[in-house]
Every structure is written in C-alpha cells, then in structure tokens.
C-alpha positions as CSV (number, residue, x, y, z in Angstrom):
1,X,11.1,-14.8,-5.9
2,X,13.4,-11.8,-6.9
3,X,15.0,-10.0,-4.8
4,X,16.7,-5.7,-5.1
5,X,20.0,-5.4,-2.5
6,X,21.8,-2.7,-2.6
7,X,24.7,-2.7,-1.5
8,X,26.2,0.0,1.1
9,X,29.1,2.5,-0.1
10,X,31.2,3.2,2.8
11,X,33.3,6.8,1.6
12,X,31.1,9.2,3.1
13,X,32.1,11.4,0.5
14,X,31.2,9.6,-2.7
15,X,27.8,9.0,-0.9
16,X,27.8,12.7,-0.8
17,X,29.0,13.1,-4.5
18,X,26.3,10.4,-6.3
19,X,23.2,12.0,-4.1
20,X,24.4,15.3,-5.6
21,X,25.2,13.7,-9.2
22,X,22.1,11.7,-9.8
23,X,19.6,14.0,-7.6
24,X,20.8,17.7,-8.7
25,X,16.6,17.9,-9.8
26,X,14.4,17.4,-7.0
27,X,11.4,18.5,-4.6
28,X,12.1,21.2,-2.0
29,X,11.3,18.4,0.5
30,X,13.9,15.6,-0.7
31,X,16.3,18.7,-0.8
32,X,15.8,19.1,3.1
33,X,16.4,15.5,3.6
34,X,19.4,15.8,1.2
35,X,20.6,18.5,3.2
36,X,20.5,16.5,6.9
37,X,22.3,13.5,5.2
38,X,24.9,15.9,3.9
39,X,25.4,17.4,7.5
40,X,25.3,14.1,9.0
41,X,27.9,13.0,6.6
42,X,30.1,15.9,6.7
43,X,30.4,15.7,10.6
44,X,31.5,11.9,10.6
45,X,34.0,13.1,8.3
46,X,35.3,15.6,10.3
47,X,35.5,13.5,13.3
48,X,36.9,10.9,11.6
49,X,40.1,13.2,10.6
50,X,39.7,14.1,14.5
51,X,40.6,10.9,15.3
52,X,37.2,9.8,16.2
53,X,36.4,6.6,17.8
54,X,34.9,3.8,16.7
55,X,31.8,3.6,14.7
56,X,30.3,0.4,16.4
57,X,28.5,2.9,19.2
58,X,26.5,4.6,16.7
59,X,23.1,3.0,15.6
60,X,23.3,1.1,12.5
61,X,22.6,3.4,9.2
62,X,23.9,6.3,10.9
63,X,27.5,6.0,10.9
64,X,28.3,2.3,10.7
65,X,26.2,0.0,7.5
66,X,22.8,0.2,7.2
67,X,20.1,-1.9,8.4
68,X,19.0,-4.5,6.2
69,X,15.3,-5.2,6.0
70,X,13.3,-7.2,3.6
71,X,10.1,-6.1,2.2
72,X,7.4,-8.3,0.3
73,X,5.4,-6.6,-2.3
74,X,3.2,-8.1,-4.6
75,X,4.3,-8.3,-8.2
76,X,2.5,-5.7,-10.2
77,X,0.2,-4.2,-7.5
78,X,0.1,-0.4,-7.5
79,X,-0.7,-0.9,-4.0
80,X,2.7,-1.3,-3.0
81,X,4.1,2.3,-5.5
82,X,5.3,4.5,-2.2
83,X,7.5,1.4,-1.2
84,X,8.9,1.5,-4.8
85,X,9.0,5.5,-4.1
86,X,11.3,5.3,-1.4
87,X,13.6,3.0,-2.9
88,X,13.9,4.6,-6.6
89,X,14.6,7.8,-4.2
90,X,16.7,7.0,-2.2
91,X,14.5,7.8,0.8
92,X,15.0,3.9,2.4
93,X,18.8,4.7,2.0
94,X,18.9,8.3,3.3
95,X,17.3,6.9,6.5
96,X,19.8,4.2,7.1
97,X,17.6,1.4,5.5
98,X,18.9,-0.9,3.0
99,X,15.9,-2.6,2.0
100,X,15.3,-5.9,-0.1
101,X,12.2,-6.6,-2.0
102,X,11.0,-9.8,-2.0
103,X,8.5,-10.4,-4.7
104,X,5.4,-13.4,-4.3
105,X,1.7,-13.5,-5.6
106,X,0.6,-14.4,-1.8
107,X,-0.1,-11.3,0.1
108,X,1.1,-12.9,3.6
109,X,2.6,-16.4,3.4
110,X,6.5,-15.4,3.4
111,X,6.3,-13.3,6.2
112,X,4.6,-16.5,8.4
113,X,7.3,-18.3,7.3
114,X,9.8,-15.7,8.4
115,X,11.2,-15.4,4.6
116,X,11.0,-12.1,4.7
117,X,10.7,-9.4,8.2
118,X,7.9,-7.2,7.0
119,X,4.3,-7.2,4.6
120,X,2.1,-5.0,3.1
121,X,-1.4,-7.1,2.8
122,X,-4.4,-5.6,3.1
123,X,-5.2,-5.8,7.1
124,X,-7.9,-8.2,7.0
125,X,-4.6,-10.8,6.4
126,X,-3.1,-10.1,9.7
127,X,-6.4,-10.3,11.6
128,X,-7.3,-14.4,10.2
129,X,-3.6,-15.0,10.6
130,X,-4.1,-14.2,14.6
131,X,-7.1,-16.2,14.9
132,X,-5.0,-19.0,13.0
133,X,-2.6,-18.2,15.9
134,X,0.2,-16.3,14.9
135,X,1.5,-13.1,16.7
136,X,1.3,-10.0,13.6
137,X,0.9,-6.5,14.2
138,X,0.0,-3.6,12.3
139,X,2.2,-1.4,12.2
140,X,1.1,1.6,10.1
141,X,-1.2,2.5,6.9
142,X,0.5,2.3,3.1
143,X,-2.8,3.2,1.5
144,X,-5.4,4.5,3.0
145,X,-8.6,4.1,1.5
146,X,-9.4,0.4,-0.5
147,X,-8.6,1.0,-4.2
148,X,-12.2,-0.8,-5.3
149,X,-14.7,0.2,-7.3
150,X,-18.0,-1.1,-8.6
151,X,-17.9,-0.7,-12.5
152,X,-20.5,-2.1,-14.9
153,X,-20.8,-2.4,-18.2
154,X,-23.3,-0.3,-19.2
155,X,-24.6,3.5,-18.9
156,X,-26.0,3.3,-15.7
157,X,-29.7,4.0,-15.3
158,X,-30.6,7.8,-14.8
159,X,-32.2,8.6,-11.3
160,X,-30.6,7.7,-8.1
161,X,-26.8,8.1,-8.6
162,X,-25.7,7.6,-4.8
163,X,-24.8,4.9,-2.6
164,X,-26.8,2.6,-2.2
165,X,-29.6,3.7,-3.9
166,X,-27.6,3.2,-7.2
167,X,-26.8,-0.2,-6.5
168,X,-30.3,-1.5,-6.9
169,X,-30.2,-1.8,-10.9
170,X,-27.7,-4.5,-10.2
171,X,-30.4,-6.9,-9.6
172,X,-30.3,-10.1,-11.5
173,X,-27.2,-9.3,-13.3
174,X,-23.4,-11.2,-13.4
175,X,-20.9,-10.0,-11.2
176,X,-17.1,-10.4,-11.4
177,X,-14.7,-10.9,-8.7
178,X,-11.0,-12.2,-8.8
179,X,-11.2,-15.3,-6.3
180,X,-13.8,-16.7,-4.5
181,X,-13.2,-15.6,-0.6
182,X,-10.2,-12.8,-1.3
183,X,-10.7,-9.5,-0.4
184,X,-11.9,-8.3,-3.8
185,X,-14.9,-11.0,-2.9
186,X,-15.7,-10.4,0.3
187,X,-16.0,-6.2,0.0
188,X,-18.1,-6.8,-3.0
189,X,-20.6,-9.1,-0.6
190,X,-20.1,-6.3,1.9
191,X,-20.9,-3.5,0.2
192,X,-24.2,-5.1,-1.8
193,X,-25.8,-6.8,1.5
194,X,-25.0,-3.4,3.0
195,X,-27.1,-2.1,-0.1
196,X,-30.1,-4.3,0.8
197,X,-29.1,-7.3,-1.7
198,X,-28.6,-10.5,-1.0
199,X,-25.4,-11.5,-2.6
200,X,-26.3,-14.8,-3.0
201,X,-29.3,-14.4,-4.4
202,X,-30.0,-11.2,-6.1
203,X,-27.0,-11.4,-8.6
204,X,-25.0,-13.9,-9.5
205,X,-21.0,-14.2,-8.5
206,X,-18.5,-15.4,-10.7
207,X,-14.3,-15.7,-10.4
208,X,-13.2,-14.5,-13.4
209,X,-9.3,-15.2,-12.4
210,X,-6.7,-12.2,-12.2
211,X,-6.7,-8.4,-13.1
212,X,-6.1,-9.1,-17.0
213,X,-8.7,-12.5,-17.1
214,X,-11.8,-9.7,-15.2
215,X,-10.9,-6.9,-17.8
216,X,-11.5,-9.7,-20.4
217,X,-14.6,-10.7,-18.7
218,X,-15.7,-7.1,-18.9
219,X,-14.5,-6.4,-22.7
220,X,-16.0,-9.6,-23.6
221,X,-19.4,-9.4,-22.2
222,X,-19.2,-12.4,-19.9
223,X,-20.1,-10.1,-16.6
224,X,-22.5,-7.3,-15.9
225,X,-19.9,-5.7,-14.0
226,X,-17.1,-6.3,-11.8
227,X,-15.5,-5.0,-8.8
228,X,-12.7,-3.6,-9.9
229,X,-9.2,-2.9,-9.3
230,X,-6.8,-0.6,-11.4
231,X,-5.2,-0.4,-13.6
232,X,-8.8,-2.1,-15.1
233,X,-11.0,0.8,-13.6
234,X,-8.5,3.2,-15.7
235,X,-8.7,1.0,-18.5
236,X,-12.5,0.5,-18.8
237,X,-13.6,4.2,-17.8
238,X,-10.8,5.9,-20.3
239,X,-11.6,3.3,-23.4
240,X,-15.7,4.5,-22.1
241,X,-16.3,0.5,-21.8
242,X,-16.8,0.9,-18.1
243,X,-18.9,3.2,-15.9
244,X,-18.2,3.5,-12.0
245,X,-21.0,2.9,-9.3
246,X,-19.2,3.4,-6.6
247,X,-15.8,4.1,-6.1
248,X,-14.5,2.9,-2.7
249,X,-11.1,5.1,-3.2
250,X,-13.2,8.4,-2.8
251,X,-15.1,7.3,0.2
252,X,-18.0,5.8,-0.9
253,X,-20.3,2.9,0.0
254,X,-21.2,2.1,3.6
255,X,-19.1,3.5,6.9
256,X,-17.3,0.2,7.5
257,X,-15.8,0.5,4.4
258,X,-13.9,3.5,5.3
259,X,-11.2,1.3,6.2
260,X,-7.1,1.3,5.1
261,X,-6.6,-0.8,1.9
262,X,-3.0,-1.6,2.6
263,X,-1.3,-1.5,5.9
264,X,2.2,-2.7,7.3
265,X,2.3,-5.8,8.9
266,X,5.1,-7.8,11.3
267,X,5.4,-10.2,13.7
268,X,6.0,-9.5,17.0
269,X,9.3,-11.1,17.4
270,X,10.5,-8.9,15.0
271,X,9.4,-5.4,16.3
272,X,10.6,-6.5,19.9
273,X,14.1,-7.4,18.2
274,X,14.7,-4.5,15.3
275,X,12.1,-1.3,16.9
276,X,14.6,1.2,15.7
277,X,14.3,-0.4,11.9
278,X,10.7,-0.2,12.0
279,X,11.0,3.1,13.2
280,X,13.0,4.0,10.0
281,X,11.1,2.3,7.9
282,X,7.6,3.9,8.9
283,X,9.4,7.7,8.5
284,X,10.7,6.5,5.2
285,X,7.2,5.7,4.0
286,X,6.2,9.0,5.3
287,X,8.4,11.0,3.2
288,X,7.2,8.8,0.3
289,X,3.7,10.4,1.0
290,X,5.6,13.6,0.9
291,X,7.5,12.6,-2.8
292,X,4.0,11.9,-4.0
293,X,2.0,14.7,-3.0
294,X,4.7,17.3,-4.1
295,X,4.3,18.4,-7.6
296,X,7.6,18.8,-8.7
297,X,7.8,15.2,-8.5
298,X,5.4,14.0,-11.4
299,X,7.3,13.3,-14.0
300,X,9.6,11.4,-11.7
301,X,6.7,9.6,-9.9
302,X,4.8,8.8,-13.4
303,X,8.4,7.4,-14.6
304,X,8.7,5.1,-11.1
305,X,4.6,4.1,-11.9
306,X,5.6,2.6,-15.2
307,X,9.1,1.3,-14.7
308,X,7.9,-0.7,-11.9
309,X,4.6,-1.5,-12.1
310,X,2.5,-0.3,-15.4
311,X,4.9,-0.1,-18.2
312,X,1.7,-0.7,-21.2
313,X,-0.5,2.4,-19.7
314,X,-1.2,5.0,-22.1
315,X,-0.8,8.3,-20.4
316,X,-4.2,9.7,-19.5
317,X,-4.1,6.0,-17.5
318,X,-1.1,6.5,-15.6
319,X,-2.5,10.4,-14.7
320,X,-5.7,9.1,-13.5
321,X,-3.4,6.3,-11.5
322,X,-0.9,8.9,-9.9
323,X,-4.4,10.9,-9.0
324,X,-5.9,7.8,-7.0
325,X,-2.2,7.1,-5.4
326,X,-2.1,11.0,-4.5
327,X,-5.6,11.0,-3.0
328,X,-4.9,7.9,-1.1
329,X,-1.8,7.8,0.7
330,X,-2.6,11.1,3.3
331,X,-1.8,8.9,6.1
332,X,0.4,6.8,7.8
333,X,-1.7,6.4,10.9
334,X,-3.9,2.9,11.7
335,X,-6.3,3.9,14.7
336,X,-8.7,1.5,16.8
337,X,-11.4,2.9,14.5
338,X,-9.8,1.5,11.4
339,X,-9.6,-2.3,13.3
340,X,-13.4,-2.0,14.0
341,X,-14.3,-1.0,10.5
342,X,-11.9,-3.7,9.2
343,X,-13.3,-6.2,11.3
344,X,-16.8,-5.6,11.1
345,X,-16.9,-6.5,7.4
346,X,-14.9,-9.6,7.9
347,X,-17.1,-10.7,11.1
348,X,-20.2,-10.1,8.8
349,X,-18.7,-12.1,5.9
350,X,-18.1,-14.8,7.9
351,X,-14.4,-14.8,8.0
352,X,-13.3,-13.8,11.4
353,X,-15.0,-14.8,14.6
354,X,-15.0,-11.6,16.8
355,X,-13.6,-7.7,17.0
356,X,-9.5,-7.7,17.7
357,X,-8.0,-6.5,20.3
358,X,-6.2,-2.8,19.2
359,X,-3.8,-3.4,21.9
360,X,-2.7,-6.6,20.5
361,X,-2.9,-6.1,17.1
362,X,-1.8,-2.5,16.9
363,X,1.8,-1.6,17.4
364,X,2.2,2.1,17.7
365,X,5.4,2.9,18.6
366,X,6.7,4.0,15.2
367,X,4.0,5.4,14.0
368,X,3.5,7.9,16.6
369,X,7.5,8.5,16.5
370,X,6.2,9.4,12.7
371,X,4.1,11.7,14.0
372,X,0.3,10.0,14.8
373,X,-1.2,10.2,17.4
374,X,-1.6,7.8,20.1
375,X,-5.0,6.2,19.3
C-alpha cells in the first residue's frame, strides 16, 4: 500500500503566498474558493495580532490543523480521477481536509478492516457487505453513470442499432469479462438476460483476467467481444479494432442500469464520530465536479489524467477519457431510486437476497449540506 500525506503549514501567510505562487492560472471557480480561503486566512491573522484567543474552539481545518482522512482508491482506475482532482488542486486542503490515499486492488476490504475511514467501490460492495453484516453507508455519488460498454470485435451487423434489439447478433459468440462474479460480470449477465439471452447459454463467458489481459483477448481474437472498461473502450474504438454496442456511460441498456458506477462508502461508526469531515469531504468532491466541467481547466485536468492514472495514452485517448469523466460526474447526489436500481440487478443476479433499506444504507446528511436534496 502507498500512501500521499501532506503535511499542514501552519503560517497563515505562506499558505496564502504558495496558493498565489503555484495557482496564479486557474478557473473563475477555484478563484472564488481561493478568494474565501484568503479572507478566512487574513481574519485569523488579524485576530491573532489582536490578541485572539485560542485556536482549539475553532473546528479543525479552519483555524487549528486540518482533519486527517484516509481515502482508498484503486490503483489505476479512472474511476477514482475527481478524488485525484481535489488533491492535485488543492481543493481537499482548501476545505480543511488533509487527505491520505491508500492504494489496494480490492475495492472494499481495507475499509472493513478499518485501515482506512472512507471507499469509493461501486455500491453493489456496500450492499453484500451489509447482508454479510457490517454497518456501511453510502454517502454520496463519485461517478454517476457505470463506465461499461459492450464492444465487439467486429463491424456490427447493419439493421437494428438500439438497445436491445442490437444485442441479438451476439448469439453464439465468446464473451469477455474480467472475473467471474465482479461487477464487470454480473452487469454483462444483466444487461444480455435483460436483452432476452440467456447468458448461460446463448454465448459463452470467459475471464480473461485484468484490463490489459481483456484488451489482449480482444486484439488477439480469443473473444467476440467484451464488456469493457476504459482506457480499453478508448483503446479499441480509436485503433478501429473495437465497435461499441452499447455504451452504459451514455445511458443505455435497460432502466436498472441507470444506476451510479462509483459511490462513497463508510461505516457508520465513522460518520457518527467525524460528520463534519464527511461533510468536507462530500463539498470537496463537489468542487471537483466543478474543476472538471470548467473549460479552463483541460490542460490541467488532461495533465492530473496522465500523471496519475494514464501516463501511455495517446492524446485523442485521454480526450475521449476527459469526455466520459465530464459527462459522468454531474452529480453528487445517491437517491432511493439509485438503491432500487442497484439492487434490482444484484437480486436478479443472484447476489443479494432482497431490496435495502434507503434509510439504513443511505446517509444524507452531507450530501444534502452539498446541496441534494432530501430523497
């Protein structure tokens, strides 16, 4: 595991001088942010040479240290980019948060384990982990439609182009997931039994191992098609080796399916003890949405993309990257709705035994503080 801690400077003004120094460039809506730090800053100096009192009243991250929180994040997952957002930003620190990221290949386990206070899995993760018996709650969305798409190898028949008409010519032909029973699995089952095929039966389901093993799959003719993930839908459509079906990220496929990809995930104990972190944490992310969706921001945003998570894309990939991010990170809000959808599929699949309860799996405190509302 690796680990990013930063650690706090306390002069309020060489805080004041770096954000200037190494953030003269930047969106009109980190300059507002900049702005209320600098007041905030600026008043606790003036105080301070008032002979202000002590700083221990304050909340932590205001005027006293920030509040630490770690983070887990999957190694090379653009899933987790508007966590890496806010801290390349300095968004996490201008909101009093100084957040460590904890890197592991499993999407939950740490945070059972309490090796680290907060995950971003997809939400299916937090509902089997309450039937298992833990106490987890969502907390709010990261991403929030699935970043999945049904690519196949070759030109796709002429004739019916939609879903799920043009899932039929799949029939009889090898399919390539990542893992038997992970979510790549499952929403592939989903979406074809949906279709009107029987996954078991009218194709053929292979693992074909991790993002880099299924684009070799692909390139090397061992599946039909796969469902994908990017960077390998990127990779396949812009080298033409791959043609889309069905692209999950722009809403299609079946209703249940309209569902968060990535959502924010704690356990109880820890929301009841830190609310305020969480509540910084959830506005952070939603000024991350902000960073992405400016425009002013892309060549910083495409630089944070490959420094963190794609440094071998060429740059049509990264565009057509930053487009998906950009067209799925609109909300931070998880509703009811999104637990039924979410659930449906795994209840179908076989996974889960029965609908969650929102008001035990849903914490919505922060998020509505963030501006959602009460669902």
């Amino acid at each position: 595991m690796q680990s990013i801690h930063l650690h706090p400077i306390n002069d309020p003004l060489e805080k004041v001088w770096i954000m200037f120094l190494s953030r003269a460039v930047s969106s009109r809506a980190r300059s507002r942010r900049m702005l209320a730090t600098l007041a905030v800053v600026l008043l606790a100096t003036v105080t301070g040479c008032a002979g202000g009192g002590d700083d221990s009243g304050g909340q932590a991250g205001e005027q006293g240290s920030p509040d630490t929180v770690r983070i887990l994040v999957n190694p090379g997952s653009n899933s987790h980019v508007p966590i890496y957002v806010a801290q390349d930003a300095g968004i996490f620190r201008e909101n009093g948060l100084d957040v460590q990221i904890v890197t592991n290949a499993t999407a939950i386990q740490p945070l059972l384990t309490g090796d680290v206070d907060v995950a971003f899995p997809s939400p299916g993760q937090a509902l089997i982990a309450n039937e298992q018996g833990h106490d987890l709650r969502i907390f709010m969305t990261l991403i929030d439609k699935v970043l999945q798409a049904v690519v196949v190898r070759d030109e796709p028949k002429s004739g019916d182009t939609e879903y799920p008409d043009v899932l039929r010519q799949l029939t009889g032909k090898t399919l390539g997931v990542t893992v038997r029973g992970g979510a790549v699995d499952l929403n592939l089952r989903y979406v074809l039994r949906e279709a009107g095929l029987n996954p078991d039966s009218d194709v053929t389901i292979v693992p074909t191992g991790n993002a880099s093993a299924m684009l070799a799959a692909m390139q090397g003719g061992r599946v039909d098609g796969i469902m994908s993930l990017q960077p390998i839908t990127a990779q396949l459509v812009t080298k033409g080796s791959g043609h889309v079906l069905v692209d999950l990220a722009k809403g299609e496929g079946p209703e249940a399916m309209n569902q968060p990809f990535i959502t924010g995930v704690a356990a109880k104990s820890f929301i009841d003890a830190k609310p305020e972190v969480l509540d910084k944490l959830v506005e952070s992310l939603r000024q991350a949405q902000e960073y992405i969706h400016d425009s002013a921001n892309k060549a910083e945003f495409a630089d944070i993309v490959k420094k963190r998570v794609y440094s071998t894309l060429t740059p049509s990939e990264i565009d057509q990257i930053l487009a998906e991010l950009g067209a799925t990170t609109k909300t931070i809000c998880f509703a009811s709705k999104d637990l039924g959808n979410i659930a449906e599929v795994l209840i179908t699949e076989g996974v889960v035994k029965k609908q969650a309860d929102a008001s035990s799996t849903i914490y919505t405190k922060a998020q509505e503080a963030a501006g959602c509302a009460a669902s």
